[in-house]
C-alpha positions in Angstrom: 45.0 66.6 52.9 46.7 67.5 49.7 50.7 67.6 50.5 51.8 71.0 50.2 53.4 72.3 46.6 55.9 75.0 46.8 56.4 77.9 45.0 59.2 76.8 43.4 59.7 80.5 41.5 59.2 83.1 44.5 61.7 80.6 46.5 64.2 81.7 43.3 63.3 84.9 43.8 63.9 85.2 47.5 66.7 83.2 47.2 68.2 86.2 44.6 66.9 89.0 46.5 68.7 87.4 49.3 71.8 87.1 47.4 71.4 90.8 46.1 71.5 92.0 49.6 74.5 90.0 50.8 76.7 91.2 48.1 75.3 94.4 48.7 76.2 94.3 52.6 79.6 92.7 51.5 80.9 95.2 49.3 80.2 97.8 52.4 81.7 96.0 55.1 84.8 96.2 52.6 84.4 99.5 51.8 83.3 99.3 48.2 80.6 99.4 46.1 78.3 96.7 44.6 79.3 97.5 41.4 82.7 96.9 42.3 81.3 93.3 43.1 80.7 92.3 39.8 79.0 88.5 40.1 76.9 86.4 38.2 74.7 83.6 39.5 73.4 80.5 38.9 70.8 77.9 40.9 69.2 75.0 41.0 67.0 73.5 42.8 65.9 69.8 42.5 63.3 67.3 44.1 65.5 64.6 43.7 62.6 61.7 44.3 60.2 63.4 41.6 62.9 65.0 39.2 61.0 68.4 39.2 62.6 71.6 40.4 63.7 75.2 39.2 66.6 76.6 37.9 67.6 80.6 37.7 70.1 82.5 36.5 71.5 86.0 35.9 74.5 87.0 34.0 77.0 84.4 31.8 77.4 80.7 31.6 74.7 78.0 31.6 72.9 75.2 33.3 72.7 72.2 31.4 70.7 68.6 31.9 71.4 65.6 30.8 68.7 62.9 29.7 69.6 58.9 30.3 69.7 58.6 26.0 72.4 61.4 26.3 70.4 64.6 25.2 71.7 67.7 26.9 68.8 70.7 27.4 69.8 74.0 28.4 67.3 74.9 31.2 67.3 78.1 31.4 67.7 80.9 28.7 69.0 84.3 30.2 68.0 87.9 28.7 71.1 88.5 26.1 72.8 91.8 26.7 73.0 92.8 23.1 76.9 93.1 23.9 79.3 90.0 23.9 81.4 91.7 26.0 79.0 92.8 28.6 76.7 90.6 31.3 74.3 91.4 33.7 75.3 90.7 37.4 73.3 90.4 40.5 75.1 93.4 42.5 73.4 95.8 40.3 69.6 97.2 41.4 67.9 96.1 38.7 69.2 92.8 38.6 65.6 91.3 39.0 64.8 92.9 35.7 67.6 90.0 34.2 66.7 87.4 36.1 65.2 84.0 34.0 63.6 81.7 36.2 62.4 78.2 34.5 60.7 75.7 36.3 61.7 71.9 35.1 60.0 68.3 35.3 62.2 65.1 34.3 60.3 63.2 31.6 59.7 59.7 32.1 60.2 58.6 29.1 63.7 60.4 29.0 64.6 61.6 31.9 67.1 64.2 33.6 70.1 62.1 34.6 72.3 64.6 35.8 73.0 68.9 35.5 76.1 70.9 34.5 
């Protein structure tokens, strides 16, 4: 039988959704509102005996990999806000709407030595 392949993107997705609600249930329990909460997010998540794996992200910063001949690669892009001063955060309700998912494979002939 063929090993099962996860779905590497919904897990992202549930893993945010998840996420979502927590901060949602978090900001209640201290008596505030989500938008008081104001959080980005980033994740990865990495077969480390093939080098495949996802990453996600919503709001500012970056994930970063680096090859073994020392090339960095920004792994996933998120949606710009049009306003430097601005990001999108994962307490709001729309937050799927900003959400970038990217899957990733390590290329043999240069592949991922480590992520930032």
């Amino acid at each position: 039988a063929e090993p099962l392949i996860p779905d590497l993107i919904a897990i992202m997705h549930d893993a945010f959704r998840d996420t979502h609600s927590w901060v949602c249930d978090h900001a209640s329990r201290l008596g505030l509102t989500p938008s008081d909460l104001g959080c980005t997010a980033l994740a990865l998540l990495l077969n480390v005996n093939t080098g495949a794996g996802a990453v996600a992200q919503i709001g500012d910063g970056a994930i970063l990999g680096l090859t073994m001949q020392g090339q960095t690669w920004e792994l996933v892009d998120p949606p710009d806000t049009g306003d430097p001063q601005s990001t999108y955060t994962v307490n709001k309700s729309n937050y799927a709407d900003h959400l970038e998912v990217s899957l990733i494979a390590s290329l043999e002939q240069d592949p991922l030595v480590a992520f930032f």
